[in-house]
N, C-alpha and C positions, 0 to 999 in steps of 0.2 A: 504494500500500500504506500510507502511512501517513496520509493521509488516511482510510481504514478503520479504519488505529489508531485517531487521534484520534476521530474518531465514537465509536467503541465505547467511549473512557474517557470521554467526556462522556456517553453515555447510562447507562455506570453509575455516575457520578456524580451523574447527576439522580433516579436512581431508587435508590441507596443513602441521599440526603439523604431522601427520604421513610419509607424505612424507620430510618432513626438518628434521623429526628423521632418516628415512631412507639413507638420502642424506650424513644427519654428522656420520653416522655409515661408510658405504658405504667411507668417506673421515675418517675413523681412529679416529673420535672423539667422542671418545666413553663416555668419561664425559659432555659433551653438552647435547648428545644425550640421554643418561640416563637423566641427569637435567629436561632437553624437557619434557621429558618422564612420569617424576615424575609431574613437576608441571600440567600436564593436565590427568593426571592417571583415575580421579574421573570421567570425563567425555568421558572418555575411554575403560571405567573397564569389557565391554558387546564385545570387540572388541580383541578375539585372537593373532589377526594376532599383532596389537597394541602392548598387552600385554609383548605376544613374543618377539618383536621387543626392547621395555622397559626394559625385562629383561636381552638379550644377549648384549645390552648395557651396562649396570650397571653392568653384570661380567667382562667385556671387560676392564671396566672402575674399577674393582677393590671393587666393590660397593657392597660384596656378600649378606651383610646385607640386601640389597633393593628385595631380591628374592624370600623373604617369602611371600608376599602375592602374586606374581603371580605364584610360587608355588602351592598356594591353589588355586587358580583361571584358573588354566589352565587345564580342565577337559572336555569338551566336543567336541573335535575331536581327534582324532587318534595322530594328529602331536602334539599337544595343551600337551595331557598325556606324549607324550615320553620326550617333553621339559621340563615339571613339573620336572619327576623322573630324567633329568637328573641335575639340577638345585638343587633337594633335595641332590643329593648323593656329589656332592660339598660342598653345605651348611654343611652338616652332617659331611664331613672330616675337613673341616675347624674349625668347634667347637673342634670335637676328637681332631684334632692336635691341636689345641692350649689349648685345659684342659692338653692334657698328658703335656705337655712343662712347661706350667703355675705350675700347681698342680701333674705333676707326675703320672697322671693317665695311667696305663698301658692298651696302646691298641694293643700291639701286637701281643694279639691272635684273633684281628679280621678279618674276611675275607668281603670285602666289594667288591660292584661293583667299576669300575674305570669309568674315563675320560681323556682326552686328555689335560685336562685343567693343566695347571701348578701347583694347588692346589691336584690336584688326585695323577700327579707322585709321589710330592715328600712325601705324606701320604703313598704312597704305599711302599717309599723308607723305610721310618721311620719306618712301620708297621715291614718292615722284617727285623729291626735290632736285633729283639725279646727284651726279657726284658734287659736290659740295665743301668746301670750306668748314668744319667740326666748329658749332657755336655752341655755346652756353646755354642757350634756351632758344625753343621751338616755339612758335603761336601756332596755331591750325584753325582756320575756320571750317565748320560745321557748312555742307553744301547744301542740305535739309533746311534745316533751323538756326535762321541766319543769326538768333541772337545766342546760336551754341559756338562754344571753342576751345578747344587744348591747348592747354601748358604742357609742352617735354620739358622734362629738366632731368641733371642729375645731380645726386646730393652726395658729395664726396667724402669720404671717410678713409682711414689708414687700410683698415684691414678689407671691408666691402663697401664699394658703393651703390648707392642703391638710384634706381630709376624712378621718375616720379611722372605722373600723367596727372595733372589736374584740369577737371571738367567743369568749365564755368560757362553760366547764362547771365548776361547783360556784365560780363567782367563780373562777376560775382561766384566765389569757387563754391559748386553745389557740391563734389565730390572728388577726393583724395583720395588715387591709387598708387600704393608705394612699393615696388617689385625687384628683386636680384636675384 
């Protein structure tokens, strides 16, 4: 008998943490919910839908770094692969921009896919500066919403520096992403 207990508080345990990840995505908190996400990942790791849900939190949440492995892991369903490749093509601009910035690496003859994601615009913006002169700071305007626009910058430190993308409407920063 209590081995049936136990069973049954670990199964709604495993499947309450998907739904309390769902719930703190769903209410904008998108660092929790990654957190969540992360610490039960291992007992998870068989569960797409999980995975999915772990990963678009953790970009949400700024967390690009956390996407590689369910990058690798999101391969057997139709929906599972389009989130994979679109989760790589972020990850993969976010390195580029940040080697070219860091190290001066010239990516502006690359043609890549995009995303809607604020890390795609503004690679995309960068990519078509063509080869360029390494500045301090980037503006970008928004081609949509003319009163959107990017800050690049990078915020220099001994040991890592970090990249910084700031999103602001009428000059006013609405949102702060800070990535290495």
């Amino acid at each position: 008998m209590k081995i049936i207990l136990i069973l049954l508080l670990t199964l709604t345990v495993y499947a309450n943490t998907k739904q309390t990840m769902f719930k703190l995505y769903q209410d904008q908190k998108y660092i929790k919910a990654c957190n969540l996400g992360f610490r039960h990942f291992n007992k998870n790791d068989k569960d797409e839908e999980y995975i999915s849900l772990y990963a678009f939190s953790c970009l949400k949440a700024d967390f690009i770094d956390r996407l590689s492995i369910p990058t690798a892991m999101l391969k057997f369903s139709k929906e599972a692969r389009a989130n994979s490749a679109y989760f790589s093509v972020i990850m993969m601009q976010k390195k580029l921009l940040y080697h070219s910035l860091i190290d001066g690496y010239d990516i502006s003859n690359l043609n890549m896919p995009t995303t809607d994601h604020v890390l795609s615009k503004v690679f995309d913006f960068y990519t078509k500066l063509g080869k360029h002169k390494t500045k301090d700071l980037y503006i970008f305007k928004d081609k949509i919403n003319k009163n959107l626009s990017y800050k690049l910058y990078i915020i220099k430190n001994e040991r890592l520096s970090k990249m910084v993308i700031e999103e602001l409407s009428d000059n006013k920063i609405i949102k702060k992403h800070l990535y290495w």
